[in-house]
N, CA and C atoms of all chains as a GROMACS GRO file, in nm:
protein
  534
    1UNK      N    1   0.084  -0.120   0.000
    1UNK     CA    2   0.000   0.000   0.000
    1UNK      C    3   0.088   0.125   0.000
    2UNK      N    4   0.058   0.215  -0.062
    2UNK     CA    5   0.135   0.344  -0.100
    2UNK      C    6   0.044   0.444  -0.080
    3UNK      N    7   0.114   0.570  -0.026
    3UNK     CA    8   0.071   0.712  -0.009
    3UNK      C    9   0.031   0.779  -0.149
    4UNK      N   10  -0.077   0.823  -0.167
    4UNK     CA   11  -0.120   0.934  -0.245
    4UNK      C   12  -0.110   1.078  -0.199
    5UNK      N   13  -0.139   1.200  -0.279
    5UNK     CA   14  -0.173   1.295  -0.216
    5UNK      C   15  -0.295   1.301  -0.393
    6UNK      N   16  -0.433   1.351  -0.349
    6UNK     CA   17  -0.504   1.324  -0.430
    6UNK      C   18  -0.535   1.516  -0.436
    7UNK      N   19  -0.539   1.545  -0.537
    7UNK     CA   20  -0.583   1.712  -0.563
    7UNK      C   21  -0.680   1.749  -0.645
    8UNK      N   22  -0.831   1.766  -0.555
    8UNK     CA   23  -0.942   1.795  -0.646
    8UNK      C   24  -1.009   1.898  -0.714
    9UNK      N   25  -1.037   1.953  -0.802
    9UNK     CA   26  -1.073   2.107  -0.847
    9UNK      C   27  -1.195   2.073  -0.885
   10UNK      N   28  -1.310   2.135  -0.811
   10UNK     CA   29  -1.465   2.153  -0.804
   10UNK      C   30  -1.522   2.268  -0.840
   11UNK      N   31  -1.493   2.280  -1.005
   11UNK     CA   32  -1.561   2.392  -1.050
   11UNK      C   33  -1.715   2.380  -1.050
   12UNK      N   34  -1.787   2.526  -1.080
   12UNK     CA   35  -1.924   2.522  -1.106
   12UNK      C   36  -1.922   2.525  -1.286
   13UNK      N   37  -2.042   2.443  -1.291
   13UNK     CA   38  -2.094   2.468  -1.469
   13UNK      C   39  -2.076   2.564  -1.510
   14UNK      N   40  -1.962   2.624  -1.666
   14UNK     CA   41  -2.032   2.756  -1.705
   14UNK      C   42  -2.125   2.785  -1.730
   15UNK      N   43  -2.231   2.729  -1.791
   15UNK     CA   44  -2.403   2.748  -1.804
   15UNK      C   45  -2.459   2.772  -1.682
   16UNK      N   46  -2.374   2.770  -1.562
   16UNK     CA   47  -2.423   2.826  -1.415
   16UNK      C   48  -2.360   2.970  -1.400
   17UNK      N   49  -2.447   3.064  -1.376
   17UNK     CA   50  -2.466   3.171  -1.310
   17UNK      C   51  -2.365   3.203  -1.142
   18UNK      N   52  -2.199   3.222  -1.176
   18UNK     CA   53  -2.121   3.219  -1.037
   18UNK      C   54  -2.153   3.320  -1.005
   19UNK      N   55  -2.290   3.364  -0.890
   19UNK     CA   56  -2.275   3.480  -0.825
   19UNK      C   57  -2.166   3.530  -0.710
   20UNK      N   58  -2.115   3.433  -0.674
   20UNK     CA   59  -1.954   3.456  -0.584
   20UNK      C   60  -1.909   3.509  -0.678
   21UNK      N   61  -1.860   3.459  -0.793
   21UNK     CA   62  -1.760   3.513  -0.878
   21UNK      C   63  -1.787   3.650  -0.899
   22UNK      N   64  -1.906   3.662  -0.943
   22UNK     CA   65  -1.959   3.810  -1.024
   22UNK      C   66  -1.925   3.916  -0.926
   23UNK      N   67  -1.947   3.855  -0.764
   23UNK     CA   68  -1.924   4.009  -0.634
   23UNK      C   69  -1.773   4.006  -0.639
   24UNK      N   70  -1.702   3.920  -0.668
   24UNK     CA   71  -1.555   3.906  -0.661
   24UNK      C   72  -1.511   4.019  -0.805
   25UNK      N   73  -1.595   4.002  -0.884
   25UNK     CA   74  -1.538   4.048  -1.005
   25UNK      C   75  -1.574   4.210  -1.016
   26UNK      N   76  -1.696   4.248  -0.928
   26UNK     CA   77  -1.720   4.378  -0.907
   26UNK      C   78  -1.607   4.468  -0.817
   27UNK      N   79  -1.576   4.327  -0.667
   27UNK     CA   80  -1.476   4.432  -0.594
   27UNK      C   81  -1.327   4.462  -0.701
   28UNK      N   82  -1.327   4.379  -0.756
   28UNK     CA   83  -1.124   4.365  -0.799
   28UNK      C   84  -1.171   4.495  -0.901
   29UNK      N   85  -1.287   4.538  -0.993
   29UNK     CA   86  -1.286   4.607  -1.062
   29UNK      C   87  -1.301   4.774  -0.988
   30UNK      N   88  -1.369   4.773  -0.864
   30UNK     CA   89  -1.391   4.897  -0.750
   30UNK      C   90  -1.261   4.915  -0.655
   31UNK      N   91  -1.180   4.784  -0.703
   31UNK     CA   92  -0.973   4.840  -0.639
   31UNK      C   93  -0.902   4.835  -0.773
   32UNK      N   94  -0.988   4.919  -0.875
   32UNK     CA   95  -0.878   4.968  -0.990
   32UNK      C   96  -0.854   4.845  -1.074
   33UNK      N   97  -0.874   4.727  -1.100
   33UNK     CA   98  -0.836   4.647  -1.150
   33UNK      C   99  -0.909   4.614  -1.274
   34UNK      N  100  -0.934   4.686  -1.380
   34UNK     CA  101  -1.065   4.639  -1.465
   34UNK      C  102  -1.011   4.545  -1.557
   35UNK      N  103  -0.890   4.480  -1.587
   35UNK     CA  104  -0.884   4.405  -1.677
   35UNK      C  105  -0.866   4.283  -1.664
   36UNK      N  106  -0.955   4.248  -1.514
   36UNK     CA  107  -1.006   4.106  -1.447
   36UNK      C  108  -1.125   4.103  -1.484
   37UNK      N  109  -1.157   3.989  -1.547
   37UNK     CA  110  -1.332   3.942  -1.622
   37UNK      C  111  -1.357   3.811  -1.566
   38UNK      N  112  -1.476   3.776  -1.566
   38UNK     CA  113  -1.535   3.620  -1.612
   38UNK      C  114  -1.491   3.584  -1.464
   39UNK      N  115  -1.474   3.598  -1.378
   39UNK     CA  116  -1.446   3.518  -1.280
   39UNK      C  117  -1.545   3.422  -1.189
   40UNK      N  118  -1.423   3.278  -1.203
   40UNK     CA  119  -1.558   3.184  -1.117
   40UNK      C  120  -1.502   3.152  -1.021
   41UNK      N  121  -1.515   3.071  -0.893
   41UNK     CA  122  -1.500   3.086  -0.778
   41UNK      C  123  -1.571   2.902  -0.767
   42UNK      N  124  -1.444   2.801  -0.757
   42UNK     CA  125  -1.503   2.687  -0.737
   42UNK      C  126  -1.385   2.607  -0.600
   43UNK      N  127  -1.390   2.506  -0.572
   43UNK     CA  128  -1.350   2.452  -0.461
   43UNK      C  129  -1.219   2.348  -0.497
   44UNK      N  130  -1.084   2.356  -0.413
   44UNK     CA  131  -0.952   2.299  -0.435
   44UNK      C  132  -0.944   2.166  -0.316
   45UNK      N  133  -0.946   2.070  -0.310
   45UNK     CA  134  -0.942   1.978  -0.213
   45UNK      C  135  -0.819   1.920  -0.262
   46UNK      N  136  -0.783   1.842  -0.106
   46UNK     CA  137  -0.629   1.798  -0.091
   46UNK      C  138  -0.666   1.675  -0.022
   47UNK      N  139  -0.629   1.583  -0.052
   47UNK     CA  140  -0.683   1.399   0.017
   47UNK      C  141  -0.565   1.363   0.044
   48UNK      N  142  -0.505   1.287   0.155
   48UNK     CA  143  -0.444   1.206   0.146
   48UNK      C  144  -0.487   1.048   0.149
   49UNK      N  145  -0.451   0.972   0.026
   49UNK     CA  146  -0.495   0.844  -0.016
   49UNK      C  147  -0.436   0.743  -0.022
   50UNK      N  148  -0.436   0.616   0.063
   50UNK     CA  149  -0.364   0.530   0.094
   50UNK      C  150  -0.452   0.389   0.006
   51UNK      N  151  -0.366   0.373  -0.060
   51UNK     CA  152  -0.425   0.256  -0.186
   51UNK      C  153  -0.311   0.196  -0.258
   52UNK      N  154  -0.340   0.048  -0.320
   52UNK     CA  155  -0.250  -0.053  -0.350
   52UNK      C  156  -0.159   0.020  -0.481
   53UNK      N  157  -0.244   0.112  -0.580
   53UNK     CA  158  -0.178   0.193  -0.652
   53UNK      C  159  -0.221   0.334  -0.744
   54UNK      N  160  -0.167   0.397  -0.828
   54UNK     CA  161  -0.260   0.532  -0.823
   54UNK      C  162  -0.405   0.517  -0.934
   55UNK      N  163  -0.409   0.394  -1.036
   55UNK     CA  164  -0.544   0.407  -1.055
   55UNK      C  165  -0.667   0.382  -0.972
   56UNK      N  166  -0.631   0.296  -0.859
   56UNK     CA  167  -0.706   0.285  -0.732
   56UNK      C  168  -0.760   0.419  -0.642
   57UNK      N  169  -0.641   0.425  -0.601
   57UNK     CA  170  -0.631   0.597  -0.539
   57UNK      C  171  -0.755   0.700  -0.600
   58UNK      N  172  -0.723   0.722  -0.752
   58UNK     CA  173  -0.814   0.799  -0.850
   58UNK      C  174  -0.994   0.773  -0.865
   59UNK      N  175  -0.981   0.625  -0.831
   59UNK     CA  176  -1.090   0.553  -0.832
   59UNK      C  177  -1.173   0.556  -0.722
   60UNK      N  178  -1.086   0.569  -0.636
   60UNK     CA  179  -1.159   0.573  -0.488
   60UNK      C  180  -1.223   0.752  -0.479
   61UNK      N  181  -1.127   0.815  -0.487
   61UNK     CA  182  -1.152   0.985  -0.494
   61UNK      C  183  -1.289   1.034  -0.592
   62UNK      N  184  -1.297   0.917  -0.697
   62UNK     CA  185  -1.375   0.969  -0.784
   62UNK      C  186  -1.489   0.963  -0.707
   63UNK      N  187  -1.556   0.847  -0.659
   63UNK     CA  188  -1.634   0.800  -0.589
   63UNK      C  189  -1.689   0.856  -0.518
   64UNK      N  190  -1.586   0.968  -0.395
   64UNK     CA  191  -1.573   1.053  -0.352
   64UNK      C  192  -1.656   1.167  -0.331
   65UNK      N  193  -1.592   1.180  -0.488
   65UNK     CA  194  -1.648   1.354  -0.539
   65UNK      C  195  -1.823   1.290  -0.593
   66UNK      N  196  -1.837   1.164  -0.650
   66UNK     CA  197  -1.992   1.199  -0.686
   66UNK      C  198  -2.098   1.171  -0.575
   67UNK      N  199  -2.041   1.106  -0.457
   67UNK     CA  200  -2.141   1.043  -0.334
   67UNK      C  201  -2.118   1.152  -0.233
   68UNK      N  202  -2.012   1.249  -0.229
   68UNK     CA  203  -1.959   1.356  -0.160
   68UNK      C  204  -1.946   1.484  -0.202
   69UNK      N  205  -1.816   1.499  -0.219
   69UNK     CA  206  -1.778   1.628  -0.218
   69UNK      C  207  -1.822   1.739  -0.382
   70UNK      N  208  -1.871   1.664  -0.435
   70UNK     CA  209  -1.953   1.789  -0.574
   70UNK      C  210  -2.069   1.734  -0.585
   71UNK      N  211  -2.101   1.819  -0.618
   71UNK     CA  212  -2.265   1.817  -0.676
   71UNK      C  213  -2.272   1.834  -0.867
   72UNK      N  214  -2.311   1.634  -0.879
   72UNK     CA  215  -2.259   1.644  -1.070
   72UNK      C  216  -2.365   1.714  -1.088
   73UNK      N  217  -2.482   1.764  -1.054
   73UNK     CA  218  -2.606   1.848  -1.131
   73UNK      C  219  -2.493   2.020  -1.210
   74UNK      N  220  -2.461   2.006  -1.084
   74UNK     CA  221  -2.426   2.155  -1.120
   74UNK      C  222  -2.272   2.172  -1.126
   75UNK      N  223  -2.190   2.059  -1.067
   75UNK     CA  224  -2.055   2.130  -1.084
   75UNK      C  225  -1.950   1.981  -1.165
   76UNK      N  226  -1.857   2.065  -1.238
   76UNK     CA  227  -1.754   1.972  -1.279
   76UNK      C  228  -1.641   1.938  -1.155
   77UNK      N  229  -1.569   1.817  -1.174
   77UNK     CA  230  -1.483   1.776  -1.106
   77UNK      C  231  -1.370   1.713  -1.183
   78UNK      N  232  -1.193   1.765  -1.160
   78UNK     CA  233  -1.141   1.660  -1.179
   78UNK      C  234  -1.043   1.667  -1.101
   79UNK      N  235  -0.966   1.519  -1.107
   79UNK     CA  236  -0.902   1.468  -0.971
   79UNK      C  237  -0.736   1.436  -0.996
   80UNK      N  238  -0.604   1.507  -0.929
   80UNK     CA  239  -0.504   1.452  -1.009
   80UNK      C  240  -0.458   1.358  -0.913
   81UNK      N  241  -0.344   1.286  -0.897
   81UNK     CA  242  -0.275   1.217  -0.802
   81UNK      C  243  -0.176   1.232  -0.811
   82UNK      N  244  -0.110   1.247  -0.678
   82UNK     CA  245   0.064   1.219  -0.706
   82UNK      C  246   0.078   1.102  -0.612
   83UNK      N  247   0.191   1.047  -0.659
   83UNK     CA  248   0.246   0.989  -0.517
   83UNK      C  249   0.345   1.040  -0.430
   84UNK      N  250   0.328   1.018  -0.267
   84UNK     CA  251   0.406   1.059  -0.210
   84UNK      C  252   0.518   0.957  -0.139
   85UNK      N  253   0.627   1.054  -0.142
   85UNK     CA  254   0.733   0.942  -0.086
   85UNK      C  255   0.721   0.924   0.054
   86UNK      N  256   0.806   0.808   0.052
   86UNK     CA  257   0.772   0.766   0.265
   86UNK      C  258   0.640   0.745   0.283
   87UNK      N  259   0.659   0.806   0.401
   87UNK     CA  260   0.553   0.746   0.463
   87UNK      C  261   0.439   0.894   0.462
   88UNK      N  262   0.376   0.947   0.523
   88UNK     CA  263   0.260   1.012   0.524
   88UNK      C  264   0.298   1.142   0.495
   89UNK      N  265   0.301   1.279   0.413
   89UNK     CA  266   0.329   1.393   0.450
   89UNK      C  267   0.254   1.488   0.461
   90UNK      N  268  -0.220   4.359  -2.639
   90UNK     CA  269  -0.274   4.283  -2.506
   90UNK      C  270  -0.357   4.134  -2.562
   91UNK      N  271  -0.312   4.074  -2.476
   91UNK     CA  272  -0.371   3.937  -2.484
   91UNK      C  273  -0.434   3.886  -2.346
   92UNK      N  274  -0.518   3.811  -2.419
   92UNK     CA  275  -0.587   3.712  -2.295
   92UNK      C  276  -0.516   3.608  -2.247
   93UNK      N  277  -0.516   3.620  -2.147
   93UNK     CA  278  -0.528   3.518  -2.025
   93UNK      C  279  -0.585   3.434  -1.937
   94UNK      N  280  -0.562   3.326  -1.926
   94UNK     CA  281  -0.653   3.246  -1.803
   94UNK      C  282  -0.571   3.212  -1.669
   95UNK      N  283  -0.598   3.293  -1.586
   95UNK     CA  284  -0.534   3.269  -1.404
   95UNK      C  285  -0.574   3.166  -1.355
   96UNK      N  286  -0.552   3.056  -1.327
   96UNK     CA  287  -0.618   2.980  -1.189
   96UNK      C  288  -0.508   2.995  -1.062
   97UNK      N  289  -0.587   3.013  -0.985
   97UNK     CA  290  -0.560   3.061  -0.841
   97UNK      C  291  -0.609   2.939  -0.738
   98UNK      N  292  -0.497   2.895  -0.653
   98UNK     CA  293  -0.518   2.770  -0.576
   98UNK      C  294  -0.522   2.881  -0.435
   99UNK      N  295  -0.611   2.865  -0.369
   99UNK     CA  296  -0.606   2.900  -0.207
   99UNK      C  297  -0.584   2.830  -0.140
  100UNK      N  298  -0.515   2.764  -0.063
  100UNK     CA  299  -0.525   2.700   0.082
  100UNK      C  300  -0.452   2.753   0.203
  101UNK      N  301  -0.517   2.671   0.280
  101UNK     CA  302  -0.491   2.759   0.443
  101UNK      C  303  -0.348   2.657   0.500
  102UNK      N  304  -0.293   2.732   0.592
  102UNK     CA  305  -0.162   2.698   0.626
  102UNK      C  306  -0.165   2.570   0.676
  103UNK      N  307  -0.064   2.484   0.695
  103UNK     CA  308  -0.073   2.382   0.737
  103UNK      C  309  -0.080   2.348   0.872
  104UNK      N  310  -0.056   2.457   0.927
  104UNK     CA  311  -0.009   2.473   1.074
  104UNK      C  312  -0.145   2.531   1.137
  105UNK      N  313  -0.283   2.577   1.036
  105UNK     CA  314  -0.412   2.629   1.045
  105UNK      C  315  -0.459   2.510   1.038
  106UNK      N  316  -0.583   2.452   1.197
  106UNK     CA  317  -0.669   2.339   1.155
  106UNK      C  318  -0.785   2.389   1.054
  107UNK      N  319  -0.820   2.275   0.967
  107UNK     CA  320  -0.896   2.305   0.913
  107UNK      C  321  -1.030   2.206   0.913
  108UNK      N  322  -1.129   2.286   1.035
  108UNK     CA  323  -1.265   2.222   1.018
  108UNK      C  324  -1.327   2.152   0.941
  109UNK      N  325  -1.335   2.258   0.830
  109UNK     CA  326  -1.444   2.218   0.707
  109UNK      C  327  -1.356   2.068   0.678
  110UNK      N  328  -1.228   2.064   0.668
  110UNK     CA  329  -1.173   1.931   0.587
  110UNK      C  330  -1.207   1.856   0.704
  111UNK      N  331  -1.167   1.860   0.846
  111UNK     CA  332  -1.186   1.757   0.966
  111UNK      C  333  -1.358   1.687   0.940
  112UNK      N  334  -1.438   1.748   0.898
  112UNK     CA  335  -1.552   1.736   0.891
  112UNK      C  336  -1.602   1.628   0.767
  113UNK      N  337  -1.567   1.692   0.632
  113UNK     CA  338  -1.546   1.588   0.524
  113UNK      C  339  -1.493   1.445   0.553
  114UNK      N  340  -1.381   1.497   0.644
  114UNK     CA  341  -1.288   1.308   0.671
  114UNK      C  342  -1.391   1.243   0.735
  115UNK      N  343  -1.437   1.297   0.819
  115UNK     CA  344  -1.535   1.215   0.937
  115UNK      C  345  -1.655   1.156   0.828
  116UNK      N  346  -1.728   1.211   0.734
  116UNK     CA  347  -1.809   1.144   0.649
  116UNK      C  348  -1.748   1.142   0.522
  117UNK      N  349  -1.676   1.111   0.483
  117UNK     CA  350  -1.598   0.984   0.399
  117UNK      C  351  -1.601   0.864   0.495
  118UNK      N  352  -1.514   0.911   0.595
  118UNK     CA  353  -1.495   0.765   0.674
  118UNK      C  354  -1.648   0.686   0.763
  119UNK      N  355  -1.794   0.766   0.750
  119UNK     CA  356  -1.880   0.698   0.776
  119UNK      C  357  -1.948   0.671   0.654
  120UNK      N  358  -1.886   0.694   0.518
  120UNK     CA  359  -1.895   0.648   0.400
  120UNK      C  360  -1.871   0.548   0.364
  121UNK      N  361  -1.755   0.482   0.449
  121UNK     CA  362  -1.691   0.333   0.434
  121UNK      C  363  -1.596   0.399   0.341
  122UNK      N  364  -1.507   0.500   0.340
  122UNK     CA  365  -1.404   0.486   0.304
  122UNK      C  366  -1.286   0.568   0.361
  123UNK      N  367  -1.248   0.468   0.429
  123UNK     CA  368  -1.149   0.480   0.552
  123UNK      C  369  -1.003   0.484   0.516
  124UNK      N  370  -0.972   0.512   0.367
  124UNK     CA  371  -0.804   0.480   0.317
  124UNK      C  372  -0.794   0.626   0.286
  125UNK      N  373  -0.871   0.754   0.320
  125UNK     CA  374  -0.892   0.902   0.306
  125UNK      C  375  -0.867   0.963   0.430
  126UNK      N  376  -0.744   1.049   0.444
  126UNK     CA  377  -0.722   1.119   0.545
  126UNK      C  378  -0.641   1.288   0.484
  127UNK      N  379  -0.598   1.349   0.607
  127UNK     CA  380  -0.568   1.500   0.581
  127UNK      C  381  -0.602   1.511   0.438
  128UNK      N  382  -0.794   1.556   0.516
  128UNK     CA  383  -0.859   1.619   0.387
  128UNK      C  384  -0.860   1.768   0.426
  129UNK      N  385  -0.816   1.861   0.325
  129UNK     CA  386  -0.770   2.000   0.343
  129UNK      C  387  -0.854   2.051   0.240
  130UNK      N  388  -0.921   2.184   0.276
  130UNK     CA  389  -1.017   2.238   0.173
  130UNK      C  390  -1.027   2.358   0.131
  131UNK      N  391  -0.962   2.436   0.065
  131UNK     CA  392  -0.921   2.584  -0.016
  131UNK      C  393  -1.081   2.617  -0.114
  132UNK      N  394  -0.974   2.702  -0.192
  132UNK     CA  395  -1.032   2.793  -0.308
  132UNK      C  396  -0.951   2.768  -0.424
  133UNK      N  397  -1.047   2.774  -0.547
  133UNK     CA  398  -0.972   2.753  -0.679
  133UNK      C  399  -1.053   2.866  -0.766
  134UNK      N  400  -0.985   3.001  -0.795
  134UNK     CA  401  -1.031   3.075  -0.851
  134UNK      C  402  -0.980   3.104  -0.998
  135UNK      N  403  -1.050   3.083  -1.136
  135UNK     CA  404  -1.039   3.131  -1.234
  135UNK      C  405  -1.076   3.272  -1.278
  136UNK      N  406  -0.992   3.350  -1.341
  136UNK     CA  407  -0.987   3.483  -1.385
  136UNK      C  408  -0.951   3.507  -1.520
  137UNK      N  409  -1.022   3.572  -1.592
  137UNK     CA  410  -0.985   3.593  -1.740
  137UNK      C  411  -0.882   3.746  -1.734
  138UNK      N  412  -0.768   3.727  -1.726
  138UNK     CA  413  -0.688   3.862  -1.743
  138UNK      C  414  -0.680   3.922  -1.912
  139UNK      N  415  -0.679   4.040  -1.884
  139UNK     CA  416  -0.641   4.098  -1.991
  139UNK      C  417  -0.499   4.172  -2.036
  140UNK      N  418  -0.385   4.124  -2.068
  140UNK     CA  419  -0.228   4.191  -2.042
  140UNK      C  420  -0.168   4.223  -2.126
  141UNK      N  421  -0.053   4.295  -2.133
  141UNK     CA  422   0.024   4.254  -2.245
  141UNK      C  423   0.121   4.135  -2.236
  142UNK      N  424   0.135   4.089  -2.092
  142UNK     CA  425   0.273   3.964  -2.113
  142UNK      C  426   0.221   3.903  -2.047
  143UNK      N  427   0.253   3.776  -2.001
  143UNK     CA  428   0.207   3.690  -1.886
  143UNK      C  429   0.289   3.717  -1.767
  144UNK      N  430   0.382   3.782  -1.750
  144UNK     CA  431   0.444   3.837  -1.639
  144UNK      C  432   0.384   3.955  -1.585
  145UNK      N  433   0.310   4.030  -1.649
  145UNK     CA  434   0.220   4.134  -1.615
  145UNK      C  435   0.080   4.088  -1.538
  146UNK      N  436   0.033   3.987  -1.636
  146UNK     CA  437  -0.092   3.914  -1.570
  146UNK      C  438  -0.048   3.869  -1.433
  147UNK      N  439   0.041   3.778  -1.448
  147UNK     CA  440   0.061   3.705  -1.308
  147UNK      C  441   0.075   3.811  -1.211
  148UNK      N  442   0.164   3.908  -1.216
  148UNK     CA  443   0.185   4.014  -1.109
  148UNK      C  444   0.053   4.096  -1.067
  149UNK      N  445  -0.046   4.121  -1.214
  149UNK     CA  446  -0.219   4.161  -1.147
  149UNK      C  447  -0.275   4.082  -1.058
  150UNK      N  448  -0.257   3.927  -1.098
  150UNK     CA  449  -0.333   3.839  -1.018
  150UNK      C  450  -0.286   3.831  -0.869
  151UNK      N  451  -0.178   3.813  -0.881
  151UNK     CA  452  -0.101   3.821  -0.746
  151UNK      C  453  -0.104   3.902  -0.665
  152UNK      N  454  -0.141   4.066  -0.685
  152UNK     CA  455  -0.168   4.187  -0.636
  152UNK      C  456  -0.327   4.163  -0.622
  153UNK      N  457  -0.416   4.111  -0.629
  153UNK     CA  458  -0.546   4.062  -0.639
  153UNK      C  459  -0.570   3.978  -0.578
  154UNK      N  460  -0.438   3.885  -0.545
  154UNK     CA  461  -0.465   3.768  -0.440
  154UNK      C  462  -0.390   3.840  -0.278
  155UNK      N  463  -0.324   3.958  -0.286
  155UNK     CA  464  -0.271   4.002  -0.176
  155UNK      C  465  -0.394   4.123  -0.112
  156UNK      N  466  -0.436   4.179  -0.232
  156UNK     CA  467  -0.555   4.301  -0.158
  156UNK      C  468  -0.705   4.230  -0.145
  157UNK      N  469  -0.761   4.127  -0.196
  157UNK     CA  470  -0.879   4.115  -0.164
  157UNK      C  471  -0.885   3.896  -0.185
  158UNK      N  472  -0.857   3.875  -0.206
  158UNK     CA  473  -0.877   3.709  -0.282
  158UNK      C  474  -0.882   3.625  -0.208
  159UNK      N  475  -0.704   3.645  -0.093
  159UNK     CA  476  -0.684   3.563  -0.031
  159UNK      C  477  -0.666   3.642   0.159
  160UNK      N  478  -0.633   3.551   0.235
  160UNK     CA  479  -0.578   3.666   0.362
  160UNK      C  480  -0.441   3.591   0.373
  161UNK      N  481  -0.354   3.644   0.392
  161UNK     CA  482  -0.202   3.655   0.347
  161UNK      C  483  -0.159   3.546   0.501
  162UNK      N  484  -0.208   3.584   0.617
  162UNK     CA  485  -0.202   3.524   0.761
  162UNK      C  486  -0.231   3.418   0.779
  163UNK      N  487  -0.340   3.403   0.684
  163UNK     CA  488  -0.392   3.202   0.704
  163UNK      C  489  -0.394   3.130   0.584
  164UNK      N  490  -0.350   3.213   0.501
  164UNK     CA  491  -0.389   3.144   0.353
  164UNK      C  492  -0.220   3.133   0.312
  165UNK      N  493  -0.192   3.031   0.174
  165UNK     CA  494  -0.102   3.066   0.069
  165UNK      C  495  -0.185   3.042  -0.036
  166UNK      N  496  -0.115   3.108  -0.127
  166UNK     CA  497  -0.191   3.117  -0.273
  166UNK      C  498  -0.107   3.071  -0.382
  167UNK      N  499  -0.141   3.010  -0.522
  167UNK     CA  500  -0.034   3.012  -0.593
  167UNK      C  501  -0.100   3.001  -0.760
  168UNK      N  502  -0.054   3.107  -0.860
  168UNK     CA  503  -0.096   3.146  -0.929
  168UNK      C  504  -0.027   3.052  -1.094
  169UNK      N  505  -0.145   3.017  -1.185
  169UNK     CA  506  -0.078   2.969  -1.310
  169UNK      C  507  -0.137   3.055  -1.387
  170UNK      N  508  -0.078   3.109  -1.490
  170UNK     CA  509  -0.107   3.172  -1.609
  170UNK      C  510  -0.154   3.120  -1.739
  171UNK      N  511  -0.223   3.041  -1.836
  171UNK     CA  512  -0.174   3.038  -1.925
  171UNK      C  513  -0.237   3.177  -2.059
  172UNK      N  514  -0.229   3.162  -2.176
  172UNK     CA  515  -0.272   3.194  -2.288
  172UNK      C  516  -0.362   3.115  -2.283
  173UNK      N  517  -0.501   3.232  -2.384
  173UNK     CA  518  -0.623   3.161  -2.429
  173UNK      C  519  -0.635   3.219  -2.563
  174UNK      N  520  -0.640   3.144  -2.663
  174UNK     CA  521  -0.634   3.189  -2.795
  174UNK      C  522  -0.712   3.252  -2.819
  175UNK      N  523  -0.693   3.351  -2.938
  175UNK     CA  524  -0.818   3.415  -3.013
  175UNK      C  525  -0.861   3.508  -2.918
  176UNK      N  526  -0.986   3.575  -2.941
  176UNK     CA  527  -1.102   3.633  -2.828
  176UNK      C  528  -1.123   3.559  -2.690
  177UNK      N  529  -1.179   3.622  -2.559
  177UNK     CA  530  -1.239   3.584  -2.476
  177UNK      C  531  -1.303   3.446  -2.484
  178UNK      N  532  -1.254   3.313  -2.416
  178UNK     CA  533  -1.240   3.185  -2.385
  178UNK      C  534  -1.400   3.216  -2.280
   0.00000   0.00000   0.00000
């Protein structure tokens, strides 16, 4: 069994309406910044995953994200893996 | 000037507990899946810059992740740039 570190990015649909994004995109433009657009505002997760190897690891995380941590109606997910050396970091 | 696409990783220090992830682990692991630990849970923000270089962009974004994005005390941030062809992606 081997250490993963599993790294998830939980965007929202573009056909979804990011109202986080849009108040984010009003302040950066009200501190002078106008040539910040389009901004979306989705979720970065960090797993550590202990599995026989990394298509397992990936497999398990996926699982994860559709019984857990995203919501497939409305948001995309994808999942990378690394492995880590030793033992846990 | 050319377009750009920022993604912006947030996470909180390592040395910061982090609830929201302590919380996720606990239901994964009454999920039955117990090979998931130091689950850590940030921000992943996309931004459409508008620049002339990608060294310009990155330094907007980065000035964007220091005045409003991120909080500098509990967070690190870390910024990728690339090119998006053509018009607005």
């Amino acid at each position: 069994m081997k250490h993963y570190l599993a790294q998830v990015t939980i965007t929202l649909r573009t056909s979804i309406l990011d109202v986080q994004g849009k108040t984010v995109e009003h302040a950066l433009h009200a501190l002078h910044m106008p040539s910040m657009s389009n901004v979306r505002i989705g979720k970065h997760i960090q797993i550590n995953v202990h599995a026989p190897d990394a298509e397992t690891a990936k497999e398990q995380v996926e699982t994860a994200c559709m019984k857990l941590l995203a919501n497939p109606i409305m948001e995309d997910y994808s999942v990378t893996i690394t492995e880590l050396a030793g033992a846990m970091a």
